[in-house]
N, C-alpha and C positions, 0 to 999 in steps of 0.2 A: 398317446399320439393324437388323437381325435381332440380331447382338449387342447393339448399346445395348439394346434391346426384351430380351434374355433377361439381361444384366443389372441390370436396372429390374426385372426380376421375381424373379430370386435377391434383393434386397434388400426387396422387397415381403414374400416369402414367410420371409424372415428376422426382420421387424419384425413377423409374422401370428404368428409362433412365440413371440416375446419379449411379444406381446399376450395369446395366448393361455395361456401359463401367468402373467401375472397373473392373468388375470381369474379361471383356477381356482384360485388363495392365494387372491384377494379375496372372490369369492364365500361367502358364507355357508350354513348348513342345510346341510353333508353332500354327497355325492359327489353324489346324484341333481339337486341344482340346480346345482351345477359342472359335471355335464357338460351340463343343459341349453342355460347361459348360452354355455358357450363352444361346444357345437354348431349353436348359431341365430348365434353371429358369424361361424362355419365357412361356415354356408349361405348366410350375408347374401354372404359372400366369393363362393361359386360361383356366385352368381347376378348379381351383378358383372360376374363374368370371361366366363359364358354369354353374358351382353346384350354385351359386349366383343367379343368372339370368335366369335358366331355370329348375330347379330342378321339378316342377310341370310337366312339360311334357313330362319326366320320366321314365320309373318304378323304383319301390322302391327301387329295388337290385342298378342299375346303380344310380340312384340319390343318395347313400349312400356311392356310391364307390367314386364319385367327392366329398363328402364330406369330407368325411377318409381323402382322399390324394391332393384335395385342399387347404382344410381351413390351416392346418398348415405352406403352404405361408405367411400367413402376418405377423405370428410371427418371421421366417424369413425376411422377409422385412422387419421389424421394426427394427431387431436388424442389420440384414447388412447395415443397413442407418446409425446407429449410430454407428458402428465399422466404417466406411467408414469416416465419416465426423469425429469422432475422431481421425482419420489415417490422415487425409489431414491437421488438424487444426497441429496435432503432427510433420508433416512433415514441413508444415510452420515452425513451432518453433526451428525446426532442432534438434528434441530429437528421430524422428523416420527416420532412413537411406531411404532418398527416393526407393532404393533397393528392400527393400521390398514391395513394391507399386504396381512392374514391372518385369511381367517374375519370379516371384519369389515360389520357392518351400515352401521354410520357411514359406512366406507371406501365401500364399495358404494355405495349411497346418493349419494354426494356424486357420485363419477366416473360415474355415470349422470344424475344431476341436471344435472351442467356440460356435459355432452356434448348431452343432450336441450335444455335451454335453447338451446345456441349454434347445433346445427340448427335449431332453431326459430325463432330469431330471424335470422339467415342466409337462411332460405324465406322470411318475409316480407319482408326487406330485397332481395332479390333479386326479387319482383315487383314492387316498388315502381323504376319505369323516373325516372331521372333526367335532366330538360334540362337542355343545357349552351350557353350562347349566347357567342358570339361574334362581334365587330366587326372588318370590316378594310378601312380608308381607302384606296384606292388614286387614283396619279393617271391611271393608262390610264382610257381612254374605255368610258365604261358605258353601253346605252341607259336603262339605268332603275335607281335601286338594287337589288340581287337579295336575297330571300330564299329559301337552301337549305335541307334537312334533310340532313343525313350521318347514318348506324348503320352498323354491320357488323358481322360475326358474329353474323347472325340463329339461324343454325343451324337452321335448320327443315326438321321430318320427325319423327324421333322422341325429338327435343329438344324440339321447340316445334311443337306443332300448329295446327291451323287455326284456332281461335279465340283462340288466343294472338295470331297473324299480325294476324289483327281488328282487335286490342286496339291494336297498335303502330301498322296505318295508320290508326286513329281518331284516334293520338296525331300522328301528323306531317300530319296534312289537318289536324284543328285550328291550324297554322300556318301557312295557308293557304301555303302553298311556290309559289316561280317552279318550281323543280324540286327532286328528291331523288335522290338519290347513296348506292350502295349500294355498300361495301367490302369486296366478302363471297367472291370466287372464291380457293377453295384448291384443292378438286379435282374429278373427274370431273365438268368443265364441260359435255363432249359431253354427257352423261345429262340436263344440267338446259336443257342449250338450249331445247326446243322448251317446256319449262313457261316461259322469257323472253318468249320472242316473244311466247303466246299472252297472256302477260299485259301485252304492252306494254313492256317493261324490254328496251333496248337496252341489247348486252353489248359494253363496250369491254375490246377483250382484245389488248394490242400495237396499237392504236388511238384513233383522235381523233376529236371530236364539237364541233362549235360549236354553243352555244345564245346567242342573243344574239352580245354583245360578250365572251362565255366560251371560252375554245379547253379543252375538259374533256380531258384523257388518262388510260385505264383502260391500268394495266400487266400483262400475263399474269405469276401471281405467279412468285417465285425459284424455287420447286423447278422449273421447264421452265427448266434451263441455258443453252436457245437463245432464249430473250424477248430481245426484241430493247434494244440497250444506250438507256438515254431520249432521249441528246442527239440518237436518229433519228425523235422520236417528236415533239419540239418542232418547231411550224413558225413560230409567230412569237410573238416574246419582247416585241413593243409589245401583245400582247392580255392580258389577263387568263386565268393559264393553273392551272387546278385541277388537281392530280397524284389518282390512284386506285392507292395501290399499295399491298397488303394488308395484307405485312410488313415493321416500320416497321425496315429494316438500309439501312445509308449514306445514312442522312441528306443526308450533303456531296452526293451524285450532284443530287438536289434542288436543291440552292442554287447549284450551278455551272453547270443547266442553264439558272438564271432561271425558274424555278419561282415561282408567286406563294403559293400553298400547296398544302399535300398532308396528306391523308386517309390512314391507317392505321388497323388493327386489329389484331387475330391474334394479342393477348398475354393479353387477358382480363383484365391483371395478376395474374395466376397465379389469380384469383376469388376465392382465399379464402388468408387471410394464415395462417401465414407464406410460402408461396409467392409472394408478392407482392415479398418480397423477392427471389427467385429471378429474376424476370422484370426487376426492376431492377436490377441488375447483370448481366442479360444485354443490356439495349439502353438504346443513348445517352439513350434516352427512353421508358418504357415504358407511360404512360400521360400525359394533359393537354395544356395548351399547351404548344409549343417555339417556338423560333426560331434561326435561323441567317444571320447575314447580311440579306441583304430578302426571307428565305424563310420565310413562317409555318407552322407545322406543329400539325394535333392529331390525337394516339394514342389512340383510342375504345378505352374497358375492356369493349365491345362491349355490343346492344342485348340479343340472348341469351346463352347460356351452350351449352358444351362440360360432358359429367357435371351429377354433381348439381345442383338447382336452389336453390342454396346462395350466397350471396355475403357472405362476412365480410371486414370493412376494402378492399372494391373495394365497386364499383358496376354497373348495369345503366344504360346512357346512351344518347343521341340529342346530335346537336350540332344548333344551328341560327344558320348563317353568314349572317352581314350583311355583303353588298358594299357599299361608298359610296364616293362622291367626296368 
């Protein structure tokens, strides 16, 4: 882990290098505004990796404040890397005036323009929470049709505060729910137990919960090696049996167990594209509806977000499941 981690950062700090001497050709007016533009994206960086790296040590208020106005660097970064390397590959080809590369206002101009727009528009589209409804017929015995709410990856603390929280259970009480289903444990569980209880939220973790004619299963996610394997976890395959399992890998274990469906998270779809690509070649399925056999499956692009509060070509979602006969 510690190497993947310091190599993801050799290639970060390689791509901050290849960034930062654009931006000072690009920049216009002389040395004194070249080195201001690229030492305020220097800072934007350290205060990034601060909120990263040392958030715990703290207070609340300050560790929220690096968050705010960090995290929205990499979305920057990611897209000044590829405006940059599209501008060099262009300029090779001789269809973009090296001109613009160099000292230039226009240049400047523009790759600040497209960058500010697409954060911009990203922040709104990412508080704008999207329902997604689904229907699923079954013939086991129901006492009553059920309506669920599923989200997951809330992330809340100094992702999503307290009145964000507000905002989302205003959004699934409005659907007046039988019950709601939260797919959200990745880590230090022990830490957030006792915020569960007090709030009501039973933690199925390598355990089973009947509501109704529902047999629900919450799986302790994959990184605990020793979670226990599912087919110990199904007790009976005539019920209507809802799986909770975080991260959406092996599919097939689902479908072989007589799974009726299963709830995922934990991909975001990378949040903001081209990363979305990344997350889709990394799993059978990395966001929407699936299916497998008589096993339905849906991968939530999650209710909050991980970093910036930015979502381009993904979504911020809620499912809301209809059981019938």
């Amino acid at each position: 882990m510690k190497t993947t981690f310091l190599i993801l950062f050799a290639i970060v700090l390689a791509g901050l290098a290849y960034e930062i001497w654009h931006l000072w050709r690009l920049t216009p007016a002389g040395w004194p505004m070249k080195l201001a533009v690229t030492g305020l994206f220097v800072l934007w960086f350290g205060i990034m990796m601060a909120g990263f790296l040392y958030t715990e040590r703290f207070s609340v208020r300050f560790a929220t404040f690096l968050y705010d106005v960090g995290n929205p660097w990499l979305v920057a970064f990611v897209y000044l890397l590829i405006i940059f390397l599209l501008a060099d590959i262009a300029s090779v080809c001789r269809i973009l005036p090296k001109s613009y590369l160099h000292d230039s206002v226009t240049g400047f101009v523009s790759v600040v323009g497209v960058i500010t727009v697409l954060m911009t528009a990203g922040c709104i589209h990412y508080h704008h929470k999207y329902r997604e409804e689904l229907t699923i017929h079954t013939d086991k015995p129901l006492d009553k049709p059920m309506t669920i709410v599923l989200a997951s990856d809330l992330h809340i603390g100094y992702h999503n505060r307290k009145a964000e929280l507000g905002r989302w259970i205003d959004l699934m009480n409005a659907e007046n729910p039988d019950l709601v289903l939260i797919g959200e444990y990745y880590s230090d569980v022990d830490g957030a137990r006792k915020f569960l209880s007090d709030a009501g939220i039973t933690l199925l973790r390598d355990s089973v919960a009947e509501f109704g004619n529902l047999q629900i299963i919450g799986r302790d996610d994959r990184t605990n090696h020793r979670r226990k394997p599912l087919g110990a976890l199904v007790k009976d395959t005539d019920t209507f049996t809802i799986l909770l399992d975080h991260q959406p890998y092996h599919l097939e274990e689902a479908e072989n167990a007589g799974i009726d469906f299963q709830f995922s998270g934990h991909t975001h779809r990378g949040q903001f594209w081209p990363l979305s690509w990344i997350t889709d070649a990394m799993y059978e399925k990395s966001w929407g509806h699936h299916k497998r056999g008589n096993t339905c499956y849906y991968i939530s692009s999650g209710l909050g977000i991980w970093g910036p509060k930015i979502r381009i070509g993904t979504r911020s979602e809620y499912l809301v499941l209809h059981i019938t006969n």
